[in-house]
Each structure stands twice: as C-alpha cells, then as structure tokens.
PDB file as gemmi writes it, atoms N, CA and C in Angstrom:
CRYST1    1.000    1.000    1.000  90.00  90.00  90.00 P 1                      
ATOM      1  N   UNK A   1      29.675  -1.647  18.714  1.00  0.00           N  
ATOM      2  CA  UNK A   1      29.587  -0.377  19.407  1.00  0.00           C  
ATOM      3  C   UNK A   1      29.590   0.753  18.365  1.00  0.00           C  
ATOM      4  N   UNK A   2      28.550   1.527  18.386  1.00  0.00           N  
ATOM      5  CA  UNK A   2      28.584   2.649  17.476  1.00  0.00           C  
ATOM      6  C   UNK A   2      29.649   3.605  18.139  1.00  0.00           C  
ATOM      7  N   UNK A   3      29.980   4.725  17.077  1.00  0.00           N  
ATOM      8  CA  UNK A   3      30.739   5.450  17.278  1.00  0.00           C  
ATOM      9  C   UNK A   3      30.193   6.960  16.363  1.00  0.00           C  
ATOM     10  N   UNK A   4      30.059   8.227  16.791  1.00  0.00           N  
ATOM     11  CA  UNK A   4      29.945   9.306  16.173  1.00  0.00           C  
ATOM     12  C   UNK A   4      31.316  10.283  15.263  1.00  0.00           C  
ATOM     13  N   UNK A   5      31.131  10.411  14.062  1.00  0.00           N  
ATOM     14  CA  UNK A   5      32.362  10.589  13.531  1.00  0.00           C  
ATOM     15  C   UNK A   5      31.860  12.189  13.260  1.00  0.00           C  
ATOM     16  N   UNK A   6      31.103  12.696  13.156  1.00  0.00           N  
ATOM     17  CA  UNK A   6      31.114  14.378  13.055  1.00  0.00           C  
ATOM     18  C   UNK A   6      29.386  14.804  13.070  1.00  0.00           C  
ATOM     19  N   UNK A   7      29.422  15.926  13.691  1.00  0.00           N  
ATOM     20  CA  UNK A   7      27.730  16.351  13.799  1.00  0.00           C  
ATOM     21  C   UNK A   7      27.756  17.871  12.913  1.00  0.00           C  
ATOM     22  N   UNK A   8      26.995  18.058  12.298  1.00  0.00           N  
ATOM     23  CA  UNK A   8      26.889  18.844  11.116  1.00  0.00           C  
ATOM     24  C   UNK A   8      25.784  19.591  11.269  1.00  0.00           C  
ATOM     25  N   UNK A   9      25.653  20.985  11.618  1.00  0.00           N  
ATOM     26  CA  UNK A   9      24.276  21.954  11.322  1.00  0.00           C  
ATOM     27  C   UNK A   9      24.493  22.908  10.233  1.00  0.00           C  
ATOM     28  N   UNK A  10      23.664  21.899   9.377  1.00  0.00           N  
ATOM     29  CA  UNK A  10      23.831  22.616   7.985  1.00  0.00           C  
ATOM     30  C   UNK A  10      23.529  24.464   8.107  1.00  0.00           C  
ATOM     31  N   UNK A  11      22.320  24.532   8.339  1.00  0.00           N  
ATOM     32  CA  UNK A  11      21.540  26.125   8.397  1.00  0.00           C  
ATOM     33  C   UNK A  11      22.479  26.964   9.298  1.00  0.00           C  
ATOM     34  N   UNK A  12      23.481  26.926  10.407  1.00  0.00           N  
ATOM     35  CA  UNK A  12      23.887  27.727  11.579  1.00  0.00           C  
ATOM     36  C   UNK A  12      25.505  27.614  11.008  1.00  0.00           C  
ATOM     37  N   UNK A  13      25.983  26.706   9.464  1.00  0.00           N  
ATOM     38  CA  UNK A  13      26.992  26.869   8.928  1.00  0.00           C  
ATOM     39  C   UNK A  13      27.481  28.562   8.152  1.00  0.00           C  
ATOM     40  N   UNK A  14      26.123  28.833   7.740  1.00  0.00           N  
ATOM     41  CA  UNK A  14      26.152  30.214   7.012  1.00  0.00           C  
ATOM     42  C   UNK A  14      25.062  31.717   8.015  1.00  0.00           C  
ATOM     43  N   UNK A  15      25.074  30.989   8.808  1.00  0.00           N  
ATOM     44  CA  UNK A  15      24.553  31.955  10.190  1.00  0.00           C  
ATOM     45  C   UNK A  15      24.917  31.454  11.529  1.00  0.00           C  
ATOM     46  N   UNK A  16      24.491  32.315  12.485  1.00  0.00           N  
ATOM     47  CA  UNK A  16      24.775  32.196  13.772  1.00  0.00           C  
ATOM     48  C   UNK A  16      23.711  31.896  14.435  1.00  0.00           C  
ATOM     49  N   UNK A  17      22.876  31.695  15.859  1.00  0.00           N  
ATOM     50  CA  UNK A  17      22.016  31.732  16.318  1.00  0.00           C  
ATOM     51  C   UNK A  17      21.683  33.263  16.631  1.00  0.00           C  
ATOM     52  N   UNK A  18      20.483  33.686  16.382  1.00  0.00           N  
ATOM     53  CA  UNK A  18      20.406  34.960  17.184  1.00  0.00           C  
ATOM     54  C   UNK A  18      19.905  34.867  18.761  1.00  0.00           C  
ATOM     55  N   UNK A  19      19.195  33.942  19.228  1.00  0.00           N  
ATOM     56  CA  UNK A  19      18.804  33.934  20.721  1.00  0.00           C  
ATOM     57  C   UNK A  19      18.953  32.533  21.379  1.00  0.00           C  
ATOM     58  N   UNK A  20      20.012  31.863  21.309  1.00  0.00           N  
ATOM     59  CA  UNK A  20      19.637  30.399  22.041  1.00  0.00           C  
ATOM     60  C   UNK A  20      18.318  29.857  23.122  1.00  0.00           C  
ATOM     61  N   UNK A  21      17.816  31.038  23.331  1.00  0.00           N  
ATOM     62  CA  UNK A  21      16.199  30.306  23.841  1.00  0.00           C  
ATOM     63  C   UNK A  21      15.300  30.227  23.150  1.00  0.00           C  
ATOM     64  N   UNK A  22      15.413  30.578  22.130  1.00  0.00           N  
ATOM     65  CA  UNK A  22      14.479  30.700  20.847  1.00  0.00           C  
ATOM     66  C   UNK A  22      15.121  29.956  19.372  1.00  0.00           C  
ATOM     67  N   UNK A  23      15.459  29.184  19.300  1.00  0.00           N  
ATOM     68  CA  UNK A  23      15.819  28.362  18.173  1.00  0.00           C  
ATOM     69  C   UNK A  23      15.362  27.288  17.747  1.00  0.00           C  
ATOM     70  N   UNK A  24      15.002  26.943  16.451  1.00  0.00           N  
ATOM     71  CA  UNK A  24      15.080  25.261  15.956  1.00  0.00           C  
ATOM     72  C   UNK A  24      15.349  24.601  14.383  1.00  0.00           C  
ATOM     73  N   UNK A  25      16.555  23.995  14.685  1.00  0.00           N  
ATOM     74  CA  UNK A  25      17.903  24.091  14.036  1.00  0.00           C  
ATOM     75  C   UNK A  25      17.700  22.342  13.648  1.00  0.00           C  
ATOM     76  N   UNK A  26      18.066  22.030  12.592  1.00  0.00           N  
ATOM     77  CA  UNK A  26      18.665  20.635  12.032  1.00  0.00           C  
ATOM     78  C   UNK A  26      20.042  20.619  11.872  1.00  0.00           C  
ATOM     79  N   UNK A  27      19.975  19.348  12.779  1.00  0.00           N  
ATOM     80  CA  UNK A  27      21.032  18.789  13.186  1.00  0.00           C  
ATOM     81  C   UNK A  27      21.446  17.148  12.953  1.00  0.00           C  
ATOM     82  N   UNK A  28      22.579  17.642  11.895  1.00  0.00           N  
ATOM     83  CA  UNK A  28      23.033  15.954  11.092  1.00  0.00           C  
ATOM     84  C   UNK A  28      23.803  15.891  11.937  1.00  0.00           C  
ATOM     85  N   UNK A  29      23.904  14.198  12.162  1.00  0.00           N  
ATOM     86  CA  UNK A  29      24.883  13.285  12.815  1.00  0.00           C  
ATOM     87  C   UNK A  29      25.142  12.290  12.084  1.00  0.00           C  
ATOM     88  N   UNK A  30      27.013  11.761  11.929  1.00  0.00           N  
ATOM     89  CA  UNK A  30      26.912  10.624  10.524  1.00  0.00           C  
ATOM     90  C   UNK A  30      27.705  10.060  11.872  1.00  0.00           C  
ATOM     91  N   UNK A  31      27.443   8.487  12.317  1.00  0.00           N  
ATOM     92  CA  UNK A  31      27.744   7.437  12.785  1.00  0.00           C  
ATOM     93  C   UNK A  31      28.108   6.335  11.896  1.00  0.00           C  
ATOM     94  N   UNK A  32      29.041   5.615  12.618  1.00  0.00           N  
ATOM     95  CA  UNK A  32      29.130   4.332  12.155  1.00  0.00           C  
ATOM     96  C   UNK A  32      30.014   3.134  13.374  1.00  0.00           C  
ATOM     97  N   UNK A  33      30.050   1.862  12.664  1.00  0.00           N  
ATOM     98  CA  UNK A  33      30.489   0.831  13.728  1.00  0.00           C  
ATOM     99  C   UNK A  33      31.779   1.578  13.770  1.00  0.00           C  
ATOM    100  N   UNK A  34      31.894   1.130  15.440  1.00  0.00           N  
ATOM    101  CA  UNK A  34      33.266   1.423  16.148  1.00  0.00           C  
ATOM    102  C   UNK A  34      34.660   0.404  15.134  1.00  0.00           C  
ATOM    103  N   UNK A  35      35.505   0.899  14.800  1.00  0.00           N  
ATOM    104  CA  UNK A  35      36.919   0.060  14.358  1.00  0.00           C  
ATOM    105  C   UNK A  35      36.490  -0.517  12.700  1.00  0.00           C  
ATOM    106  N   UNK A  36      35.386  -0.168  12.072  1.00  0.00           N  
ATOM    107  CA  UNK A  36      34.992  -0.630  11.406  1.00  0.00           C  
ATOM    108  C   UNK A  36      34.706   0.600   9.978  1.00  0.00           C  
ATOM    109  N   UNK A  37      35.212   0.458   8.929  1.00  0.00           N  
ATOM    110  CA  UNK A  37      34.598   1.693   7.558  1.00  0.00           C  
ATOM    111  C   UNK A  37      32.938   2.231   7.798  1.00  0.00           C  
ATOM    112  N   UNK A  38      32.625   3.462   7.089  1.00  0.00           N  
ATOM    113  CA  UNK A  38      31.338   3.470   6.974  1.00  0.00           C  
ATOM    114  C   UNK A  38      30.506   4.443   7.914  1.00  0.00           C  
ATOM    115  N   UNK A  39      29.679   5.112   7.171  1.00  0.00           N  
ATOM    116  CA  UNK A  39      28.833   5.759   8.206  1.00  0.00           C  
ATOM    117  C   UNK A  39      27.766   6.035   7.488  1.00  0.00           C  
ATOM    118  N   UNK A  40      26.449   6.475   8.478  1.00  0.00           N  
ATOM    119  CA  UNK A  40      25.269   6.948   8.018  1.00  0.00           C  
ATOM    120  C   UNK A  40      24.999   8.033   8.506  1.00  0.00           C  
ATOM    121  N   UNK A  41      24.185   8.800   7.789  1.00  0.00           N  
ATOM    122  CA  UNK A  41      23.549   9.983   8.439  1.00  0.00           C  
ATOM    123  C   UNK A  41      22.041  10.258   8.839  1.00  0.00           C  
ATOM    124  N   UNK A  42      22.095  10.512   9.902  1.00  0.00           N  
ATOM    125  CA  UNK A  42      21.256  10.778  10.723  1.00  0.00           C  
ATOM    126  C   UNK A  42      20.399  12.275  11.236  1.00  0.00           C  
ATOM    127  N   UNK A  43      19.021  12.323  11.043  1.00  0.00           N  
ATOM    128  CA  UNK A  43      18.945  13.711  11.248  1.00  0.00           C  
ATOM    129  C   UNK A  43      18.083  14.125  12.448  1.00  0.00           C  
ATOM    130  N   UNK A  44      18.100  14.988  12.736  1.00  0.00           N  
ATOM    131  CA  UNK A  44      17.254  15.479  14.006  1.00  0.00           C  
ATOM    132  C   UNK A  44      16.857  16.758  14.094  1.00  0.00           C  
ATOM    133  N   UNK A  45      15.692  17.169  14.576  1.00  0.00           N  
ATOM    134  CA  UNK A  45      15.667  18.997  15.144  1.00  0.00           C  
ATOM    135  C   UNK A  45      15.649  19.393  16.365  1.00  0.00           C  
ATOM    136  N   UNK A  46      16.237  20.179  16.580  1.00  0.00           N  
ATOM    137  CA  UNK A  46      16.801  20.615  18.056  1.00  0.00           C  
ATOM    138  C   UNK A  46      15.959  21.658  17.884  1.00  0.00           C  
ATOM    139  N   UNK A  47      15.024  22.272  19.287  1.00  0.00           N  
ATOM    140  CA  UNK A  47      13.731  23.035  19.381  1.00  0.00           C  
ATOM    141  C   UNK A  47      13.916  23.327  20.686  1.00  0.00           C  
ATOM    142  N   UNK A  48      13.939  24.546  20.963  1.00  0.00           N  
ATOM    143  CA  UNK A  48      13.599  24.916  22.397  1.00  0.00           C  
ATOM    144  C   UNK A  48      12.075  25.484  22.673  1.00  0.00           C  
ATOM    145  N   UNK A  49      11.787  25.350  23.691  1.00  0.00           N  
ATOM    146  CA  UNK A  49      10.507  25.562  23.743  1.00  0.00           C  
ATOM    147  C   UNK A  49       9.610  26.236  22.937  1.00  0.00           C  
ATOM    148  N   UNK A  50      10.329  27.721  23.160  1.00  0.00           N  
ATOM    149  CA  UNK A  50       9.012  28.976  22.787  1.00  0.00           C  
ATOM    150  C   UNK A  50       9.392  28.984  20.763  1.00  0.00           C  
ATOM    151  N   UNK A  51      10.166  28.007  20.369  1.00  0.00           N  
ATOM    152  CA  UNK A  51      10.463  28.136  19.289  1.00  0.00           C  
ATOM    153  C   UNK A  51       9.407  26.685  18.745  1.00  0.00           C  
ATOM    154  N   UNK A  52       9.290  26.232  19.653  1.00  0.00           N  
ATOM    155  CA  UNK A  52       8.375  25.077  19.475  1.00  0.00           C  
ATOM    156  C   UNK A  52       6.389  25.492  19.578  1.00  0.00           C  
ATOM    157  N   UNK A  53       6.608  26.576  20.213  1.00  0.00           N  
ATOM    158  CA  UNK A  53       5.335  27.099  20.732  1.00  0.00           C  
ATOM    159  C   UNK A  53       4.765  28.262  19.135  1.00  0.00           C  
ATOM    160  N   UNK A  54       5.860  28.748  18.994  1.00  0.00           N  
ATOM    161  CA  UNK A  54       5.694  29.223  17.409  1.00  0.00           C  
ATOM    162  C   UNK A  54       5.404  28.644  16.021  1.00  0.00           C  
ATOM    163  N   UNK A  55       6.018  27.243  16.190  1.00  0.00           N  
ATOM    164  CA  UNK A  55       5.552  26.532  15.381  1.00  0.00           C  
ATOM    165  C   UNK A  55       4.418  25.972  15.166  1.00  0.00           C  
ATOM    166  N   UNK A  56       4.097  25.581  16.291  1.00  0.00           N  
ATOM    167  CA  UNK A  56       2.453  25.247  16.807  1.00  0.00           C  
ATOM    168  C   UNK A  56       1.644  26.090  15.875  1.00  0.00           C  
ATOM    169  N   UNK A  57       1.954  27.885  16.802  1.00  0.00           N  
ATOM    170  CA  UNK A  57       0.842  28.384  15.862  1.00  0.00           C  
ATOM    171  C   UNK A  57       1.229  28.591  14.305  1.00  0.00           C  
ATOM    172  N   UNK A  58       1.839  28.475  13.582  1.00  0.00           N  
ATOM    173  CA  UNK A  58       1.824  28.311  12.258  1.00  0.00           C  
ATOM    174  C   UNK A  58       1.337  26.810  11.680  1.00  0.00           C  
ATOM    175  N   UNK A  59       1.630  25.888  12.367  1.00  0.00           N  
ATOM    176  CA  UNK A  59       1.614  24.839  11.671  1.00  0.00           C  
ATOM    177  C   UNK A  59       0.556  23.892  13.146  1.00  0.00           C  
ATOM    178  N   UNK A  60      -0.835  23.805  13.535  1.00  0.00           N  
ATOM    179  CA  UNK A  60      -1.247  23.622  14.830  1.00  0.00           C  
ATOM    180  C   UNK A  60      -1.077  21.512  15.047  1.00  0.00           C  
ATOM    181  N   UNK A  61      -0.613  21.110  13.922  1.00  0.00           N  
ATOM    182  CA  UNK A  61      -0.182  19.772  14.193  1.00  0.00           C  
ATOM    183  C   UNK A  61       1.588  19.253  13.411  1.00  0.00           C  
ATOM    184  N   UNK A  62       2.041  19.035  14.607  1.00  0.00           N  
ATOM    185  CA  UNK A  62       3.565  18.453  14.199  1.00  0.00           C  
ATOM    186  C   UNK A  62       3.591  16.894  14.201  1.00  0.00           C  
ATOM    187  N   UNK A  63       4.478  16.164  13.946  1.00  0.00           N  
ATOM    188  CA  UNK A  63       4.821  15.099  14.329  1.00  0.00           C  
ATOM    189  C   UNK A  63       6.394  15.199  14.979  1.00  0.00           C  
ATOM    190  N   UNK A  64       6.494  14.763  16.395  1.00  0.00           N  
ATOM    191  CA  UNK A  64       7.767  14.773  17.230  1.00  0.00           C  
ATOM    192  C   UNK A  64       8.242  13.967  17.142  1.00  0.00           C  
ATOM    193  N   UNK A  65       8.289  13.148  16.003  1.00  0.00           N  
ATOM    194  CA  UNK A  65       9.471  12.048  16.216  1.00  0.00           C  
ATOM    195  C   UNK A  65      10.866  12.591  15.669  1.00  0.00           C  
ATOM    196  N   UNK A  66      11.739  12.162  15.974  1.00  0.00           N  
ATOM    197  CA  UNK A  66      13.404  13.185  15.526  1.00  0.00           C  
ATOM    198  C   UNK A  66      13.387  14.463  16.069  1.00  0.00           C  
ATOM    199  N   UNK A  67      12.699  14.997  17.228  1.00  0.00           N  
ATOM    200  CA  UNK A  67      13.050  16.421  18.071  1.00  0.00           C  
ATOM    201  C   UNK A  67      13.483  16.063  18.926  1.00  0.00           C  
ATOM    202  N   UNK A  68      14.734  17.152  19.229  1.00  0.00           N  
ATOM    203  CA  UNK A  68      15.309  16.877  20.806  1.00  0.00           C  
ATOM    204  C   UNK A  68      14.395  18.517  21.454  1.00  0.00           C  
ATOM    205  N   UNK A  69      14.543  18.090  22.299  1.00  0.00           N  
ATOM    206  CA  UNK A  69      13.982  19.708  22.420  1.00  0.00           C  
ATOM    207  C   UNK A  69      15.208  20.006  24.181  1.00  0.00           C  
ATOM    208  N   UNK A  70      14.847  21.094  23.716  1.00  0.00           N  
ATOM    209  CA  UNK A  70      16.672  21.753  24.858  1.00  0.00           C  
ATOM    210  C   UNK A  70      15.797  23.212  25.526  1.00  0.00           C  
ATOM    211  N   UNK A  71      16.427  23.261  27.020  1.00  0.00           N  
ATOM    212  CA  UNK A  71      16.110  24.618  27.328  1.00  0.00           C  
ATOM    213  C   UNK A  71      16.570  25.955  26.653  1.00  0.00           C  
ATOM    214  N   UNK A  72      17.905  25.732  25.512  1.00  0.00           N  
ATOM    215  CA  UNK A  72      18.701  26.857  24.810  1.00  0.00           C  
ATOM    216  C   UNK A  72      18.896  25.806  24.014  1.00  0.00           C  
ATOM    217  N   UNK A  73      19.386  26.571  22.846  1.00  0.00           N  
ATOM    218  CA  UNK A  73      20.457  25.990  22.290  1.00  0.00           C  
ATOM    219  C   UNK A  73      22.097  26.211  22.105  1.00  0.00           C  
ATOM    220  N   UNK A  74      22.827  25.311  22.773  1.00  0.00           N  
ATOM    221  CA  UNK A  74      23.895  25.506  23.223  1.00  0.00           C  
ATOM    222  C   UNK A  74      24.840  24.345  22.005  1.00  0.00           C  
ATOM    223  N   UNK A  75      24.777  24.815  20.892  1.00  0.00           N  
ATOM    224  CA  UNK A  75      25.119  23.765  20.007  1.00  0.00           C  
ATOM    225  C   UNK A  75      26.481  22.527  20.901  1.00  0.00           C  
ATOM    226  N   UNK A  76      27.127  22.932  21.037  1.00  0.00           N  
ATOM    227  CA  UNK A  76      28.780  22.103  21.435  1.00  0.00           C  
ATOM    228  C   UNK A  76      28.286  21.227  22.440  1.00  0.00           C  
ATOM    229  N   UNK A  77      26.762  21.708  23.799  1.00  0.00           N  
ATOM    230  CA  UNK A  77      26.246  20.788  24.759  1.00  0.00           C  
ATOM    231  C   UNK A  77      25.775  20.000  24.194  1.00  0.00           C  
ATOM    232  N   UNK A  78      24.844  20.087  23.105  1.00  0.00           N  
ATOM    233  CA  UNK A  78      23.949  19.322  22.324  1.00  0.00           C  
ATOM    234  C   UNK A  78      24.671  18.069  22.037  1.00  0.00           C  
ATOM    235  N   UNK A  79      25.836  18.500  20.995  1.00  0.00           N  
ATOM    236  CA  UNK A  79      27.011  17.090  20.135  1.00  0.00           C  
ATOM    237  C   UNK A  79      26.932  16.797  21.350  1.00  0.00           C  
ATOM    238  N   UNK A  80      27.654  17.272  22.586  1.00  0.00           N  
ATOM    239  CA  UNK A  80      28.639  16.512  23.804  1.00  0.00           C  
ATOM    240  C   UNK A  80      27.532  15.047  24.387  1.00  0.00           C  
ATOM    241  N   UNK A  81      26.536  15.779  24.659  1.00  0.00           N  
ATOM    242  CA  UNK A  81      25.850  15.078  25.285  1.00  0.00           C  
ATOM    243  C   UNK A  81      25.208  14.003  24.000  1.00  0.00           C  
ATOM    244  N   UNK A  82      24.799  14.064  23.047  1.00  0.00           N  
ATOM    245  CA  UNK A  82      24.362  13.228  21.949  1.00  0.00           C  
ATOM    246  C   UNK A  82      25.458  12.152  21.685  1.00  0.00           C  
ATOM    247  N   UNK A  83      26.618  12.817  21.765  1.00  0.00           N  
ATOM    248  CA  UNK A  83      27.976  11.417  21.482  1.00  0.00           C  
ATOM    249  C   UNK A  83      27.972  10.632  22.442  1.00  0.00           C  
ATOM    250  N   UNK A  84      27.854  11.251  24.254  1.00  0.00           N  
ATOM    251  CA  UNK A  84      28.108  10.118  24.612  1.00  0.00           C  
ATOM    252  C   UNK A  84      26.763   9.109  25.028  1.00  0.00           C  
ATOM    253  N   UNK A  85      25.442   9.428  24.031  1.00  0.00           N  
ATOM    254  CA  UNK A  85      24.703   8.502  24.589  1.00  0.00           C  
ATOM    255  C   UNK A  85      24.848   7.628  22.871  1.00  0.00           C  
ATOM    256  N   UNK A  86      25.533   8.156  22.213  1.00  0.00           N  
ATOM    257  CA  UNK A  86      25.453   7.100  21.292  1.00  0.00           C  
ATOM    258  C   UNK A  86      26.756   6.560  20.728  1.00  0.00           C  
ATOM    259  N   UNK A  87      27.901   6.894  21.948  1.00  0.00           N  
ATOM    260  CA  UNK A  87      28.903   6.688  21.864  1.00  0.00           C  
ATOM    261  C   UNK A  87      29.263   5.085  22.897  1.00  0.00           C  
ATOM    262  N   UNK A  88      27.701   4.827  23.413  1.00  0.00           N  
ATOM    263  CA  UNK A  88      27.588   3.651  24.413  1.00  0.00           C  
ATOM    264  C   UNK A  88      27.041   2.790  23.546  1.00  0.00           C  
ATOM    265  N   UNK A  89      26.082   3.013  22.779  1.00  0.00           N  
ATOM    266  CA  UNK A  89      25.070   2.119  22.339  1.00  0.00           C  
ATOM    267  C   UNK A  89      25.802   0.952  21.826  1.00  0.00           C  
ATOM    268  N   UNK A  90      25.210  -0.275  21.845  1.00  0.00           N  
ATOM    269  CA  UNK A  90      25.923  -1.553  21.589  1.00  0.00           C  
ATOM    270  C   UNK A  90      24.940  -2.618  20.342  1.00  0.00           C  
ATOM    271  N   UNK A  91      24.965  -3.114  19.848  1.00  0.00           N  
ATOM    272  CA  UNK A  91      24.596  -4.753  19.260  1.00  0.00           C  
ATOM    273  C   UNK A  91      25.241  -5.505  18.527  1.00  0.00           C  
ATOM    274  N   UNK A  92      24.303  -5.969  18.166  1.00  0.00           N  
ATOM    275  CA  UNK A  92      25.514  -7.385  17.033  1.00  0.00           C  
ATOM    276  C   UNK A  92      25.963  -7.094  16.065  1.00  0.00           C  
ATOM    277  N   UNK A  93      24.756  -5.982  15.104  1.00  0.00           N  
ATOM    278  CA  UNK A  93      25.474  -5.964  13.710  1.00  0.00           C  
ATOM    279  C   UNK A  93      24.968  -4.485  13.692  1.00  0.00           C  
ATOM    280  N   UNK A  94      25.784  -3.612  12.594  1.00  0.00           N  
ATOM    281  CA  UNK A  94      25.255  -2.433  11.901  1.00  0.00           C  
ATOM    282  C   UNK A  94      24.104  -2.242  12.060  1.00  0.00           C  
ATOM    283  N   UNK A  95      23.508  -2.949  11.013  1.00  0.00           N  
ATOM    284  CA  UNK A  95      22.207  -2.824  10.826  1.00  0.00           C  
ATOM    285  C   UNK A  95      20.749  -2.551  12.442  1.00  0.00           C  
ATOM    286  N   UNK A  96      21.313  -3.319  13.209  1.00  0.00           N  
ATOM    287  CA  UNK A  96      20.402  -3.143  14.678  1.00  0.00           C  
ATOM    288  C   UNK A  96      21.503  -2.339  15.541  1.00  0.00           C  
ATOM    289  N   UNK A  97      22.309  -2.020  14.975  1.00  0.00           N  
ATOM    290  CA  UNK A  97      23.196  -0.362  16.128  1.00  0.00           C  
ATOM    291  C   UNK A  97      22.300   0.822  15.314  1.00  0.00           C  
ATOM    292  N   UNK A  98      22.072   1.002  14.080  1.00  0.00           N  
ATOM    293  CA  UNK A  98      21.821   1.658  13.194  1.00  0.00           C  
ATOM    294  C   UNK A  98      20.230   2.054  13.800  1.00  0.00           C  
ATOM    295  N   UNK A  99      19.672   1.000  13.698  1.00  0.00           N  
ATOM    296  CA  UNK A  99      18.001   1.220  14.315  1.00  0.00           C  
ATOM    297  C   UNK A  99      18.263   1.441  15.265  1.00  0.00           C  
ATOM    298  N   UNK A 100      19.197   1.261  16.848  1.00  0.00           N  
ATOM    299  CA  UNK A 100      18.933   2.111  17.772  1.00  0.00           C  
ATOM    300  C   UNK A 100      19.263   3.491  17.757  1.00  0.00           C  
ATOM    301  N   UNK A 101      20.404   3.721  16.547  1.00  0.00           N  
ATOM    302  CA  UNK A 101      20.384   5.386  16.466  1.00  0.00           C  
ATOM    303  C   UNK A 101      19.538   5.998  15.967  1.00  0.00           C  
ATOM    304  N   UNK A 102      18.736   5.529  14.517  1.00  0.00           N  
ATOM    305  CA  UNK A 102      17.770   5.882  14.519  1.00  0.00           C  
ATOM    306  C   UNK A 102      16.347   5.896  15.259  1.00  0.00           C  
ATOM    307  N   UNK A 103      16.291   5.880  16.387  1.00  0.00           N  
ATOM    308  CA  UNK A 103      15.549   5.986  17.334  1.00  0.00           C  
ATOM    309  C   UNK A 103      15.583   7.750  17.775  1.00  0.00           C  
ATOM    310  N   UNK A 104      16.464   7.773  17.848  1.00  0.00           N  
ATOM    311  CA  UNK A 104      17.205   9.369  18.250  1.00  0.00           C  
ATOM    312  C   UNK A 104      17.347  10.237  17.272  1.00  0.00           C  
ATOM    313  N   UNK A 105      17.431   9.983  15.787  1.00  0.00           N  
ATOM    314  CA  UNK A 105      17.406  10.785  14.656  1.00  0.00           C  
ATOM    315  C   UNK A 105      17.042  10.069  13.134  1.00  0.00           C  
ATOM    316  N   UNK A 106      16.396  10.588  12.498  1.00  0.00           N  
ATOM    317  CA  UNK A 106      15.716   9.570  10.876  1.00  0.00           C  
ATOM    318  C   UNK A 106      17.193   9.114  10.262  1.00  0.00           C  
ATOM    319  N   UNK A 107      16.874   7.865   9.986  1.00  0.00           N  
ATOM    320  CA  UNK A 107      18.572   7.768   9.427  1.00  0.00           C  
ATOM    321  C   UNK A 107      18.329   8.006   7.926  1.00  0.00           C  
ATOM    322  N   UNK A 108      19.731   8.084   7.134  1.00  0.00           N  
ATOM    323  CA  UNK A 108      19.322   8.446   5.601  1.00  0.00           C  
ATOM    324  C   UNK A 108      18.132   7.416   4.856  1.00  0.00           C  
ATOM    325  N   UNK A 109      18.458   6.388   5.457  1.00  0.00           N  
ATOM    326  CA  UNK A 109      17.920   4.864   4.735  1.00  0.00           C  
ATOM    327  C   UNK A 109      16.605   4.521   5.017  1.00  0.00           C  
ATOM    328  N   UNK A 110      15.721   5.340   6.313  1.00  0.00           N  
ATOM    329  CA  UNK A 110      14.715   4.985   6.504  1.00  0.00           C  
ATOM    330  C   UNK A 110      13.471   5.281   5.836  1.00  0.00           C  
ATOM    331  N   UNK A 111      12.828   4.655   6.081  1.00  0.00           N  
ATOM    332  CA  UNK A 111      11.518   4.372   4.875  1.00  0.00           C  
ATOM    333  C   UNK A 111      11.666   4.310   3.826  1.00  0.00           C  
TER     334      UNK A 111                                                      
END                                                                             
C-alpha cells in the first residue's frame, strides 16, 4: 500500500497564487511503501483551464501526460484529494505501486 509522505510546490513556496482560476503550478509529491523506509518523487502540473488555454496560444502543441487540470486552484483540495487516491493504491512490490503512481505524476526514475 502506498502511502504519501509530503506534497511540495516548489514555485508558490516563494509566491502566492494571484487568481486561483487562472494558474499552472508544479506540483511534487514524494511517496513511498506504507510501514516501509523510502520514497520517490513524483511530479505533476496542476492547470486550470483558461491557464491552459494560454498556453496553447504560446506553445499550440502540449503533451498532457502529468496534468491534473482543476476548475481553481485550491492548493490544500488538490494534496487532499491526490492522497486519498494514492493513499488506496495497492500491489505486491514498490516497484509496480510506484508505476501506478506514476501514472498520476513522472516519477524521478522514469525514462
């Protein structure tokens, strides 16, 4: 059983949000096995729409893999709800708990 041990937004450490409907923010998560040493980190971008619609036009092709995308950004909803879907996740070993979190965010180790 994975377990989430702290979620980290590096960029919103030395600023604030100015509009939670308009944001898109990286967001580390370091997990590891439940009862067990160890963690990895995991990354993701949190994008609300019209902050997603801006990006577009600067940049007119993204790749969405590792975006959550949110109606605001409400950082504390974001963790809450991110822990407890990966505060369920289950398998046999590290290594395949690890690939289902990284499903949800690039882990440090991938590729």
């Amino acid at each position: 059983m994975a377990r989430v041990i702290d979620f980290r937004w590096p960029d919103l450490e030395w600023r604030g949000i100015d509009d939670p409907s308009h944001a898109c923010e990286l967001l580390e998560i370091y997990a590891g096995p439940h009862n067990e040493p160890g963690e990895e980190r995991f990354q993701l971008t949190v994008c609300t729409p019209s902050a997603l619609a801006e990006q577009l036009r600067r940049h007119p092709f993204l790749i969405g893999r590792h975006w959550l995308f949110v109606p605001e950004l409400r950082p504390a909803e974001v963790t809450r709800w991110l822990n407890d879907r990966i505060g369920v996740m289950e398998a046999r070993t590290w290594t395949e708990l690890a690939a289902k979190i990284g499903r949800i965010g690039q882990s440090e180790f991938e590729d």
